[in-house]
C-alpha positions in Angstrom: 16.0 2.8 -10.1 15.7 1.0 -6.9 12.1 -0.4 -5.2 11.3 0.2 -1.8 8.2 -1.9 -1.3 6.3 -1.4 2.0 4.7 -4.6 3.4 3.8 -3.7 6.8 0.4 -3.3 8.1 -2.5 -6.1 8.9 -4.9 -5.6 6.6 -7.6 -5.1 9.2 -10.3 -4.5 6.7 -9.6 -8.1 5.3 -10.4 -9.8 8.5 -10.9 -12.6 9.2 -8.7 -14.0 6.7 -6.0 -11.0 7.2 -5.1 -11.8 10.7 -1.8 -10.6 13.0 -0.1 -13.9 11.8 -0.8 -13.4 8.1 -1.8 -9.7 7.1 -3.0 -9.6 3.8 0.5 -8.8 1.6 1.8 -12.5 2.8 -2.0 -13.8 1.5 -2.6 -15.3 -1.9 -6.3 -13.5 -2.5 -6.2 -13.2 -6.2 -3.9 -16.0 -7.0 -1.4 -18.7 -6.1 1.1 -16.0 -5.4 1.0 -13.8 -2.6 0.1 -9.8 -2.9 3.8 -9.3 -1.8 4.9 -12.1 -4.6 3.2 -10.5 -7.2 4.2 -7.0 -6.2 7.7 -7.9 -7.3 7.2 -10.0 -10.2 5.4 -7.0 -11.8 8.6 -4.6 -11.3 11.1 -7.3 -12.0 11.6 -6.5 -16.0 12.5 -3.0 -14.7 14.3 -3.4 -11.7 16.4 -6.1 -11.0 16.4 -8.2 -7.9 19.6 -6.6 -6.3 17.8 -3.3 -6.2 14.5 -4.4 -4.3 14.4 -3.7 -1.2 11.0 -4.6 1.3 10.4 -3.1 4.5 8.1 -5.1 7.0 7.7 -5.8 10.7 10.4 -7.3 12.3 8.5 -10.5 12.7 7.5 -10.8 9.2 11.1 -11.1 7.9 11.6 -14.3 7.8 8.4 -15.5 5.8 9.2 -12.5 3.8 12.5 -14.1 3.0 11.0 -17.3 2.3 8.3 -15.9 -0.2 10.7 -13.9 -1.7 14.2 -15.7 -2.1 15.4 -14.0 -5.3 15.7 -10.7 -3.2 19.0 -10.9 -1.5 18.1 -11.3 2.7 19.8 -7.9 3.7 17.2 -6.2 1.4 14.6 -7.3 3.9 14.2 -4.6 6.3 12.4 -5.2 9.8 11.1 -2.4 11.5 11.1 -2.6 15.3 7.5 -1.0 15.6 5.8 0.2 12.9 4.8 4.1 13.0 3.6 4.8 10.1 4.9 5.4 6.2 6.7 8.8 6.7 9.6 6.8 9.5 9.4 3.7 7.3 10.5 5.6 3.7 13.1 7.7 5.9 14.8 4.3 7.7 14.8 2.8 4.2 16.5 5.9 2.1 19.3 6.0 4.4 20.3 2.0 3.6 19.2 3.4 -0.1 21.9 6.1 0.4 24.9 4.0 1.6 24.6 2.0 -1.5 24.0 4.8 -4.3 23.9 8.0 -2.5 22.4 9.4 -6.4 19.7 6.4 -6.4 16.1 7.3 -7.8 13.6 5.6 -5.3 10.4 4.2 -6.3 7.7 3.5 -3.4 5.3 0.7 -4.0 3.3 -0.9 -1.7 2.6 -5.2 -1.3 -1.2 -5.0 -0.7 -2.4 -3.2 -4.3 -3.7 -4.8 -6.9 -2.4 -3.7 -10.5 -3.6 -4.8 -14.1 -1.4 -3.6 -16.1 2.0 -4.1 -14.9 3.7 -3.0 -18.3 1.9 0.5 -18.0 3.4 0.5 -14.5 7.0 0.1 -15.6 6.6 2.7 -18.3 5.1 5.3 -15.9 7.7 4.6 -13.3 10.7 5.1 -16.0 8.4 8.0 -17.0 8.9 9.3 -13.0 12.7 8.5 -13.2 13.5 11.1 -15.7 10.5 13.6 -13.7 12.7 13.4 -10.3 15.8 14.2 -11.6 14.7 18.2 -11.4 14.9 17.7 -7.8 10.7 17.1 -8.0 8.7 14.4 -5.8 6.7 12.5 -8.2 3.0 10.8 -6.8 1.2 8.4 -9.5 -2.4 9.6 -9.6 -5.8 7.0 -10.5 -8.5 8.7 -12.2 -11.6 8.3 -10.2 -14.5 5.9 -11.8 -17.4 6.9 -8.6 -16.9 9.3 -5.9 -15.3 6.8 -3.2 -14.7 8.1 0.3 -12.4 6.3 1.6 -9.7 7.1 -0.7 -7.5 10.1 -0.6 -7.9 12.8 -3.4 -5.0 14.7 -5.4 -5.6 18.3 -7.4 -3.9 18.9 -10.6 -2.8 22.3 -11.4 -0.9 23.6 -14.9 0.6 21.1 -17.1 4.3 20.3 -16.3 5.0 18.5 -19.7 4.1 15.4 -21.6 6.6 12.7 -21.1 7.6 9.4 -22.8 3.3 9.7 -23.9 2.7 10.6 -20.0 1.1 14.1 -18.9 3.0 15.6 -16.1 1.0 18.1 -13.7 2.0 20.2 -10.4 0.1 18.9 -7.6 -2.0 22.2 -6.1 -2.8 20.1 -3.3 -4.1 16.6 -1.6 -7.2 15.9 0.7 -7.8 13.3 2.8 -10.9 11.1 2.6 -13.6 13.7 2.1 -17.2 13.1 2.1 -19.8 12.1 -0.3 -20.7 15.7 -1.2 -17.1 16.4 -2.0 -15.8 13.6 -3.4 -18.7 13.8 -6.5 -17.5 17.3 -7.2 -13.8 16.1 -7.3 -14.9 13.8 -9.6 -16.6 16.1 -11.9 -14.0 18.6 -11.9 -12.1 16.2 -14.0 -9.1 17.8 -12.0 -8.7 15.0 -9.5 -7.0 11.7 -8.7 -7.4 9.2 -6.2 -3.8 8.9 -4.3 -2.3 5.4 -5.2 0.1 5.6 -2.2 3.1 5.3 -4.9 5.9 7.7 -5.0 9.0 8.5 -6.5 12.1 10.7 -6.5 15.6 10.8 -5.7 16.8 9.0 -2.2 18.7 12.8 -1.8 15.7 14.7 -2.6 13.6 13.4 0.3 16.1 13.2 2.8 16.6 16.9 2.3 12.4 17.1 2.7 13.0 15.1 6.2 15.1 17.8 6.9 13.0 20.3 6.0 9.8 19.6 6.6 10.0 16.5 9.7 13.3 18.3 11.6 12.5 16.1 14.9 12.6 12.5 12.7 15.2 13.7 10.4 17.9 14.0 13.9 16.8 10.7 14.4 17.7 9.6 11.4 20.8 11.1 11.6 21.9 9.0 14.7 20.8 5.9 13.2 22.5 6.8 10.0 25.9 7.2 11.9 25.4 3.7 13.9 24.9 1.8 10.4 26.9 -1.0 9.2 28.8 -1.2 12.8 28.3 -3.0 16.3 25.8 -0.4 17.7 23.4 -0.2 15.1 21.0 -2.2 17.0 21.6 -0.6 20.3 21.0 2.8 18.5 17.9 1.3 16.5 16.6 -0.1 19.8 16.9 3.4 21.9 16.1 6.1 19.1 13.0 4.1 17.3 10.6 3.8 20.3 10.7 7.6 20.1 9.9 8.0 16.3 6.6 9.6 16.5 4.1 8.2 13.4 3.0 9.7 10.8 2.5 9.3 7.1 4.6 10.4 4.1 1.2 12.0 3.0 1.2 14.5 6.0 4.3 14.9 6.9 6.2 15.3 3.6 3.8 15.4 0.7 0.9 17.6 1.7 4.0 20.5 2.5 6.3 20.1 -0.4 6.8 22.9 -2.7 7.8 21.1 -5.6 5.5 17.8 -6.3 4.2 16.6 -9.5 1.3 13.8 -10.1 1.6 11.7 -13.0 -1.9 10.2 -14.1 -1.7 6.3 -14.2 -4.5 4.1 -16.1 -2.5 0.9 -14.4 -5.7 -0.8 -13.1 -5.5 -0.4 -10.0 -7.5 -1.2 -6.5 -6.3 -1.1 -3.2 -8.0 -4.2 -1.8 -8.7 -2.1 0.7 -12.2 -4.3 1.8 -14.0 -7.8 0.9 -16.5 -5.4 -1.7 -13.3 -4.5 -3.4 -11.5 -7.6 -3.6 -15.3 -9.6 -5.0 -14.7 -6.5 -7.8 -11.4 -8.4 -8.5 -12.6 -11.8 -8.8 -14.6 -13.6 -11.4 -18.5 -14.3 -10.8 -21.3 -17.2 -11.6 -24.3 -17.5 -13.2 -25.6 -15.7 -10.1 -23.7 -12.5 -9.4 -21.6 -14.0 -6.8 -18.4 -14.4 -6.2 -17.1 -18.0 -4.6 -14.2 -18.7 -3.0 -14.5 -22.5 -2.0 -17.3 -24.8 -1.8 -21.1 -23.4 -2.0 -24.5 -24.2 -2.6 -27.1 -21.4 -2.3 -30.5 -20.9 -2.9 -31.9 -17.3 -3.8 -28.4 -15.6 -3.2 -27.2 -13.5 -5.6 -24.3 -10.6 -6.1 -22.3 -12.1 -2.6 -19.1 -13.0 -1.8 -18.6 -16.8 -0.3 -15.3 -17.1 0.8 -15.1 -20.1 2.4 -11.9 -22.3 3.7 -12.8 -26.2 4.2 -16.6 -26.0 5.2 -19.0 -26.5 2.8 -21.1 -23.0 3.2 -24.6 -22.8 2.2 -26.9 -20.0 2.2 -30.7 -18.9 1.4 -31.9 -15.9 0.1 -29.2 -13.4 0.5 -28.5 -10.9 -1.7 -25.6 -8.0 -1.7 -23.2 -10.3 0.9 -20.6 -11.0 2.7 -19.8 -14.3 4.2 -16.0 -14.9 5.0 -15.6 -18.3 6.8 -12.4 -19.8 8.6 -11.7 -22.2 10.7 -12.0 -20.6 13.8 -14.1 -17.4 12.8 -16.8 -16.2 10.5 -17.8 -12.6 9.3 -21.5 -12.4 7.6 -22.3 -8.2 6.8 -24.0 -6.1 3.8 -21.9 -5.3 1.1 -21.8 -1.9 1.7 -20.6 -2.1 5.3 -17.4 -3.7 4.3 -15.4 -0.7 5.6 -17.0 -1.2 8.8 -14.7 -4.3 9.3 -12.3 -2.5 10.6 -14.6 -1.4 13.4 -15.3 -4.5 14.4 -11.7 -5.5 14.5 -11.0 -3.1 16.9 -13.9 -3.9 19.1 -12.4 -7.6 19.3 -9.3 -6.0 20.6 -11.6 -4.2 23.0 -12.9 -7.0 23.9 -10.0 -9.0 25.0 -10.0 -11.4 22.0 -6.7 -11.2 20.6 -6.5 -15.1 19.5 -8.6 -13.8 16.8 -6.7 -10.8 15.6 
């Protein structure tokens, strides 16, 4: 089995600690290691360091590298421009190809959190055997509240029971629904939240480009025959502009006629906001999480995240205060997706230094 682990994106949600110059993968938020570090120290018993391969932007390589030596350098892959995960699994299978053309490809991502790495590996050899049918495997979380902002997957009839996992067709995925919905998928007992993990065999998806993206999958087909000599740039640099984005959600998974979904208790978050990463970290006396230095009166269930300031605070309750050195975010709790929002007003705004 070989990795692909995606580490591109900035984390937006995160700000303004997840900046341009360090999205949140490259960040140590739950530890000394980074999100990327981590993400391969938890697959390493399984897959060995020869067979990792991460795929970032072009001008994250380098600290990529440097976070990561064990990983050989040419298994760092730079994308030009990033257009979404559907181009960035397609570029990454045909360098998967060239080296195993049978390989079985796991997609992880940098930016997840996961408790239970050992539960990981098991599901993921679990998957191995699954995609040798020819199937496209998707690890499914079982929802614990009726979240919105995740996407959802339906189980139909049971596949088989693997190595102790339960394998089920997928009947079919939706995307972020509302509150109305998302508390009936969660009764059902028939749903999953999408982990944004897949697996199958590098051949099996390719022939799913072909099939299902016909427009990418030519494009992959000239930068497959420019690989490994002098024009692969030239060809990367005139045929990836045009790559049009899209996920591997849309344009691959939703379409497929033969996907399965694997249920995986592997404790999992997706760090997606500041709410979610405070539900990751350990709390005082108080409620509140503190990153930093802090003294509060009457503040309880917040997150402090401070940097080299001192932060103090009076009567707040439900929280957020992120501070840096050159920027400082103070919302409720349950606005936290609404980062994002205000991210992109910045840009509006004309204040890139701070993005």
């Amino acid at each position: 089995m070989y990795a692909l682990i995606m580490a591109g994106g900035s984390g937006t949600r995160l700000w303004p600690r997840s900046r341009g110059s360090g999205p949140k993968q490259l960040l140590g938020l739950l530890s000394e290691r980074t999100m990327l570090q981590e993400a391969c120290r938890r697959i390493a018993p399984l897959v060995p360091d020869d067979y990792i391969f991460v795929v970032t932007g072009e001008a994250y390589t380098d600290v990529v590298r440097q976070q990561i030596p064990q990983v050989p350098a040419a298994n760092v892959i730079g994308e030009l421009e990033g257009h979404g995960t559907a181009p960035c699994i397609g570029l990454s299978a045909l360098y998967l190809r060239r080296l195993d053309p049978g390989a079985v490809m796991a997609v992880l991502t940098a930016d997840h959190y996961i408790e239970k790495a050992d539960e990981l590996r098991r599901v993921l050899g679990t998957a191995a055997q699954v995609v040798e049918e020819g199937r496209l495997v998707t690890l499914g979380i079982k929802p614990n509240r009726p979240a919105m902002g995740y996407g959802y997957i339906e189980r139909a009839e049971k596949l088989g029971h693997v190595n102790g996992h339960d394998v089920y067709r997928v009947e079919k995925f939706t995307e972020k629904p509302d509150l109305t919905t998302a508390q009936a998928f969660v009764e059902s007992g028939r749903y999953y939240w999408n982990s944004g993990m897949f697996i199958w065999k590098v051949s099996t998806i390719l022939r799913e480009f072909e099939k299902l993206m016909p427009r990418f999958y030519a494009q992959l087909m000239d930068i497959d025959a420019a690989l490994g000599t002098t024009e692969e740039r030239a060809v990367l640099e005139r045929v990836w502009p045009q790559v049009e984005n899209e996920t591997i959600d849309y344009g691959i998974m939703e379409h497929a006629d033969d996907v399965a979904v694997i249920p995986a208790d592997i404790g999992w978050s997706d760090v997606g906001d500041w709410t979610a990463l405070s539900e990751l970290l350990s709390t005082d006396e108080e409620g509140n999480v503190v990153v930093g230095q802090h003294v509060g009166l009457d503040t309880t269930d917040c997150l402090i995240h401070g940097s080299r300031r001192l932060v103090t605070t009076i009567g707040l309750e439900g929280m957020i205060v992120v501070d840096t050195e050159d920027a400082l975010l103070v919302c409720p709790k349950e606005r936290a997706q609404e980062v994002r929002d205000l991210v992109k007003k910045l840009r509006e705004s004309g204040r890139e230094e701070y993005l």
